[in-house]
C-alpha positions in Angstrom: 122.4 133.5 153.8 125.6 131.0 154.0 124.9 128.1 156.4 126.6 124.6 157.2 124.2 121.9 154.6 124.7 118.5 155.3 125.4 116.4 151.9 126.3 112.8 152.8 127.7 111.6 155.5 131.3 112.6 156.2 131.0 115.5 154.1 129.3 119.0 155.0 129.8 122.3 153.0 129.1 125.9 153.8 126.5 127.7 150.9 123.7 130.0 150.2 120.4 128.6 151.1 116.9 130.7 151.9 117.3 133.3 154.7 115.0 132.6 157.7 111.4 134.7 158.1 108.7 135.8 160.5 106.4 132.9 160.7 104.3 133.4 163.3 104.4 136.7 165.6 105.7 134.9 168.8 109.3 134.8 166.0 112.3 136.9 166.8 115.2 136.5 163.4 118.5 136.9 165.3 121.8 137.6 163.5 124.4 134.6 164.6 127.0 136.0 166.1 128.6 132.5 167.9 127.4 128.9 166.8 129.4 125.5 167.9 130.0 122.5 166.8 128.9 119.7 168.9 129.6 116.1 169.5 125.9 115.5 168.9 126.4 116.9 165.3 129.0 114.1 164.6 126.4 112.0 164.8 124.7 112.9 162.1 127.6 113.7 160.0 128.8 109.9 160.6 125.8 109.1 159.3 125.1 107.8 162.6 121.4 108.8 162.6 118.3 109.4 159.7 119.6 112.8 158.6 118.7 113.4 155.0 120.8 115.7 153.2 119.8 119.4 152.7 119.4 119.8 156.6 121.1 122.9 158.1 123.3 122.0 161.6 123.5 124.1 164.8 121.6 124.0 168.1 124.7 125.5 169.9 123.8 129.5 169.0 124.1 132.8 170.2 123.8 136.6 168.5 121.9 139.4 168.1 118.2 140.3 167.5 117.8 142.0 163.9 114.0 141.5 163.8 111.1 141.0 166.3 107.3 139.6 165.7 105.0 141.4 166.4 103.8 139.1 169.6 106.9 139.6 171.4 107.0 141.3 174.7 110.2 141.0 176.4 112.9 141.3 173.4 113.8 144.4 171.1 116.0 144.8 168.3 119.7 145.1 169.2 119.4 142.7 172.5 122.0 139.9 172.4 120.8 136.4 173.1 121.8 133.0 173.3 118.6 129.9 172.9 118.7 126.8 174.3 119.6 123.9 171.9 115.8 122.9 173.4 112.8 124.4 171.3 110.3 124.8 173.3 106.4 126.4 174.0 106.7 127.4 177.4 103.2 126.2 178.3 102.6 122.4 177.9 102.7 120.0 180.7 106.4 119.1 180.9 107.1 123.1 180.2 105.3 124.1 182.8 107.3 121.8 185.3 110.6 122.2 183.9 111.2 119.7 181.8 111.7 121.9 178.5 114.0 119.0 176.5 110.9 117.0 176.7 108.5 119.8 175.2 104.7 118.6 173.8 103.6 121.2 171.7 106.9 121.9 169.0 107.4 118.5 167.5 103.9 117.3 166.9 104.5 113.0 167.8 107.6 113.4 169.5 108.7 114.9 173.4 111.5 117.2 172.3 112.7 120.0 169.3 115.6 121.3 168.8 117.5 123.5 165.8 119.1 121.4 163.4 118.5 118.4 164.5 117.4 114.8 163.0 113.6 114.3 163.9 113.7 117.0 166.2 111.1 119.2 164.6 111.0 121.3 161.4 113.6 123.8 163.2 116.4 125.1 160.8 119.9 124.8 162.3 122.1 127.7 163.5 125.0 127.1 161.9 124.2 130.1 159.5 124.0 133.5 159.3 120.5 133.9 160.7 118.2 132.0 162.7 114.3 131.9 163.3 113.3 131.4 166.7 109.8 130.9 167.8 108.1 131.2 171.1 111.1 134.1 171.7 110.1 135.6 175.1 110.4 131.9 176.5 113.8 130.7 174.1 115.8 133.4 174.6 117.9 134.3 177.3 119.4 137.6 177.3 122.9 138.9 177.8 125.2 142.1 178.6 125.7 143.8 175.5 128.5 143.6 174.0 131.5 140.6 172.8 132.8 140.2 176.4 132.1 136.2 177.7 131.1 135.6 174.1 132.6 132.0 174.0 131.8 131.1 177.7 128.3 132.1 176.3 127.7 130.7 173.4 128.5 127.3 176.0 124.8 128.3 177.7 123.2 126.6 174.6 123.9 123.2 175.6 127.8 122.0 176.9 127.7 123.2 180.2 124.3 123.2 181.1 124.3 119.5 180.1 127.1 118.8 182.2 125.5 120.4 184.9 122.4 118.3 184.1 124.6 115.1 184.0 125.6 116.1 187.9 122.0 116.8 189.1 120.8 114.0 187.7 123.6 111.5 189.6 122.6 114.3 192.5 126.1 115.1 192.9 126.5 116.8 196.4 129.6 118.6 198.3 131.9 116.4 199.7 131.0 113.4 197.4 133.2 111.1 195.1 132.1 111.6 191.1 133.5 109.4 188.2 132.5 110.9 184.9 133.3 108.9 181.7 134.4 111.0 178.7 136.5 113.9 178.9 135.0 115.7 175.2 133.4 118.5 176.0 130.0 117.5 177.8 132.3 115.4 180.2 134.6 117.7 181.1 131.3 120.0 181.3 130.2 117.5 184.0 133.8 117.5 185.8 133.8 120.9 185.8 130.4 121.2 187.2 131.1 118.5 190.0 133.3 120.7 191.3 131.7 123.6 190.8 128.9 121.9 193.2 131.7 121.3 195.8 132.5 117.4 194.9 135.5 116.6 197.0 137.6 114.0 193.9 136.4 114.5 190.5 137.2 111.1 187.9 137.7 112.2 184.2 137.7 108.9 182.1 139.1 108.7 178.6 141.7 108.1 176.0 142.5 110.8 174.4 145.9 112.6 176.3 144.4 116.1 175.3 141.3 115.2 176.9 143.0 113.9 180.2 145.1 116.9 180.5 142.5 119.2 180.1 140.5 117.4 183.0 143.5 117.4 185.2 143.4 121.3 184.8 140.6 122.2 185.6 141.3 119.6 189.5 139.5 116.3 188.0 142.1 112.9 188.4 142.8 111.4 184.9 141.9 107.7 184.2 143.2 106.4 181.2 141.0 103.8 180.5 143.5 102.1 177.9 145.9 101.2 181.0 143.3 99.0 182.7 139.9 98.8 183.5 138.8 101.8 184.6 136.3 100.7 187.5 139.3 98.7 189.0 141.2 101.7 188.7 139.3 104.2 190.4 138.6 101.6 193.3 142.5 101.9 193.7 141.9 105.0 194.8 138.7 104.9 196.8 139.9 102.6 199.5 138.2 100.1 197.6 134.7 101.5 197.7 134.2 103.2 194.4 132.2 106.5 194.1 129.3 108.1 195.4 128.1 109.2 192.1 128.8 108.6 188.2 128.2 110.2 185.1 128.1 108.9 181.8 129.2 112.0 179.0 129.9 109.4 176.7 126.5 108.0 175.0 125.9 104.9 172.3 128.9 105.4 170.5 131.3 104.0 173.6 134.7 102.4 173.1 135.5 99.2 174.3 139.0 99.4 176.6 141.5 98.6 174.0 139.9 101.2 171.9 139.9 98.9 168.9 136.0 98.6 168.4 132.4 100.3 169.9 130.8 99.0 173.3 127.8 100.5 173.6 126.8 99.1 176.9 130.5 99.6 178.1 130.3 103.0 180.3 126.4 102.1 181.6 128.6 98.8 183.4 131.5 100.3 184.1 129.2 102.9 185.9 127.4 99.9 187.6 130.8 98.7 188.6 132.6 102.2 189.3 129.8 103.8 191.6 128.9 102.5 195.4 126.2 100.6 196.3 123.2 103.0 196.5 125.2 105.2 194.9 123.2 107.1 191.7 124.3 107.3 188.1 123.5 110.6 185.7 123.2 109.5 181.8 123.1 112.7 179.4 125.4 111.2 177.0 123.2 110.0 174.3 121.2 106.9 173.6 119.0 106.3 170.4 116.5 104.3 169.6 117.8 104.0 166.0 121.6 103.5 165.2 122.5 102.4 161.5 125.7 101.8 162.4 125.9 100.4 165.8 127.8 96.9 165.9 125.2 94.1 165.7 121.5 94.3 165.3 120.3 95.0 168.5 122.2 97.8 169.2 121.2 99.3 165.5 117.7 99.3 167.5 118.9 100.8 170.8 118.7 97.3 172.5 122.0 96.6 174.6 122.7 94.7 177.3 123.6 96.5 180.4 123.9 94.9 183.8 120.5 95.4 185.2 121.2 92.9 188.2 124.5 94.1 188.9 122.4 97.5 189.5 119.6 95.9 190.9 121.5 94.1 193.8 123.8 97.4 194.4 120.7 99.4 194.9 121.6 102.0 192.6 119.6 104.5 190.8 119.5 105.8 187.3 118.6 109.2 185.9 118.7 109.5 182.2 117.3 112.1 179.4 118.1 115.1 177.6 119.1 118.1 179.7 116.4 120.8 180.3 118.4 123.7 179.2 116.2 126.8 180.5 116.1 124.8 184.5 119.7 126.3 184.1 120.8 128.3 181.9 119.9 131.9 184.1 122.0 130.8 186.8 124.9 129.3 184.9 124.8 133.1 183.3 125.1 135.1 186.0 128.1 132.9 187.7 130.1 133.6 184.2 129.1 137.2 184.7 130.3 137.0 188.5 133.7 135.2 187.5 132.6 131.6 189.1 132.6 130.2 186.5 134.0 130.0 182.7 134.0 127.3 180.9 135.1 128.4 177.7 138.0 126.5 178.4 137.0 123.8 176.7 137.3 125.7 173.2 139.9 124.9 171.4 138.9 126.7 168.1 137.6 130.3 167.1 136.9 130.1 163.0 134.4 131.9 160.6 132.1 130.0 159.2 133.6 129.3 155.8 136.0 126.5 157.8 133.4 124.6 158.9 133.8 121.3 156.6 137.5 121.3 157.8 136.4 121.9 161.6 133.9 119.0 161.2 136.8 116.9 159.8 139.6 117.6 162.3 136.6 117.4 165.3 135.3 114.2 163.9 139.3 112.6 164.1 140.1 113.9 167.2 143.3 115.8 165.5 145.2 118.5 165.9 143.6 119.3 169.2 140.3 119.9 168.0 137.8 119.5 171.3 135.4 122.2 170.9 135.2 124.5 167.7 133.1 128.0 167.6 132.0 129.0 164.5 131.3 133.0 164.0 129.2 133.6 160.7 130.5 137.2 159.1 133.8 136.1 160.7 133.0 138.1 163.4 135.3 137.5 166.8 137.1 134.9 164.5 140.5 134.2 165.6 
């Protein structure tokens, strides 16, 4: 089958590599039919992380079953589906409570699998043609039949239930004041589900004009953060008090306010600053542990220096982690199929799978108004 195979960093290309098998008969093989580029997957083409070439991207997947092990219950051949970017058992200890990003029994050593992924398990990414996936009857969540919502559900994988997450874990609430830094497509995943869970002013912080605008449309305020310090600015507007909740979309690869060099720490204490006393803070953009090329050498080991007493003496409180796709997923389906929702319209580009180097390019330089990029394998749906 063709699939996206990283070589170095900055460089991906799209060839033939070993089509995926029954393994184990919990496996369903389903035929990709939708499979996007993330932010997360810059990361690794940056050669931001310990990806070794030969790995195959793609957590972000969706299609249809072509073949079904013979220890599934609940899936048949022909059902569309989209998985979680979380691989998970279903049955361990955090499983059983929800907490399915953090999964025991997948990645022997490690809370957590995913497809594709850098020390995430030996999962292959989706960015292909085909793709395994085990423990099926838990992994996949199944759709209408058909193309219709395809792009606002290919999103179910991971953008908008990780905004969501970044809302429930700041406790967003109706009626409340949310700052979310970064407007890619998590944060504006997280804008749009602030006010999807009735938030009365919505704060999109960013740079990038494409970004803003796109936050503004969806009823989110723009900050520009290279006009001023963005915590000062939102106070303008708060009467002085700042927000009853923040999210940070944004993660270790932060840019300082003139945009000229990386902050790491810089959203965590804007956050700090930006949000009320007692006010709470969601953090689902991502942190490592390991970062070759963060900008001195304790943030190369995840070590920065965030204002822990600033937070301390506001009496603020932190929730931080990968989202726990399945805790949302079902319900984040059926409001696309009711109409509440659609947040495909953070896609900015439908392409078959043979444009995937240049996607990752453009996506990786911000260009041309690349913000969120689809991939359909067979070209199918390509536009």
């Amino acid at each position: 089958m063709k699939a996206v195979v990283y070589e170095e960093p900055f460089s991906v290309v799209v060839k033939e590599v070993q089509d995926p098998r029954i393994q184990h008969p919990n496996d369903v093989l389903v035929r990709v039919t939708s499979t996007a580029i993330c932010g997360s997957d810059l990361h690794m083409y940056e050669g931001r992380t310990a990806a070794e070439a030969g790995i195959v991207f793609g957590h972000e997947n969706l299609g249809i079953v072509e073949e079904v092990g013979d220890g599934v219950t609940s899936l048949s051949e022909g059902d569309r589906v989209v998985m979680p970017f979380n691989v998970a058992c279903g049955f361990c200890k955090n499983c059983l409570v929800g907490k399915t990003g953090f999964c025991l029994t997948v990645n022997p050593g490690f809370a957590g699998g995913a497809y594709g992924y850098v020390a995430m398990g030996p999962f292959i990414g989706g960015q292909a043609e085909r793709l395994r996936v085990p423990y099926a009857d838990f992994n996949c969540l199944k759709l209408p039949p058909g193309e219709e919502f395809e792009t606002d559900f290919v999103l179910l994988a991971d953008i908008f239930p990780t905004g969501y997450h970044g809302c429930e874990l700041a406790q967003v609430s109706p009626g409340e004041s949310v700052a979310v830094y970064g407007a890619g497509p998590v944060g504006l995943m997280a804008a749009y589900s602030a006010l999807l869970r009735g938030a009365a002013k919505v704060f999109s912080v960013d740079r990038v004009p494409e970004r803003l605008a796109k936050a503004e449309e969806i009823g989110a305020i723009p900050i520009d953060f290279t006009q001023g310090d963005p915590a000062e600015q939102i106070k303008e507007q708060t009467a002085g008090e700042g927000t009853d909740k923040g999210v940070d979309a944004v993660g270790y690869q932060a840019q300082a306010h003139d945009a000229s060099h990386e902050e790491p720490a810089i959203v965590l204490n804007e956050l700090v600053e930006t949000v009320r006393p007692t006010g709470m803070l969601g953090v689902p953009g991502l942190y490592v542990p390991s970062d070759p090329g963060g900008p001195d050498e304790h943030a190369k080991h995840g070590q920065l220096l965030v204002s822990i007493g600033r937070m301390f003496e506001k009496g603020q409180q932190m929730g931080t982690g990968q989202c726990n796709v399945k805790r949302y997923n079902r319900q984040l389906r059926d409001m696309i199929i009711a109409g509440r929702a659609k947040p495909s319209f953070v896609v900015s580009h439908e392409l078959p799978l043979d444009q995937a180097p240049q996607a990752y390019e453009k996506f990786d330089k911000r260009i041309e108004g690349y913000t969120k990029v689809v991939l359909h394998p067979g070209h199918a749906l390509a536009a």
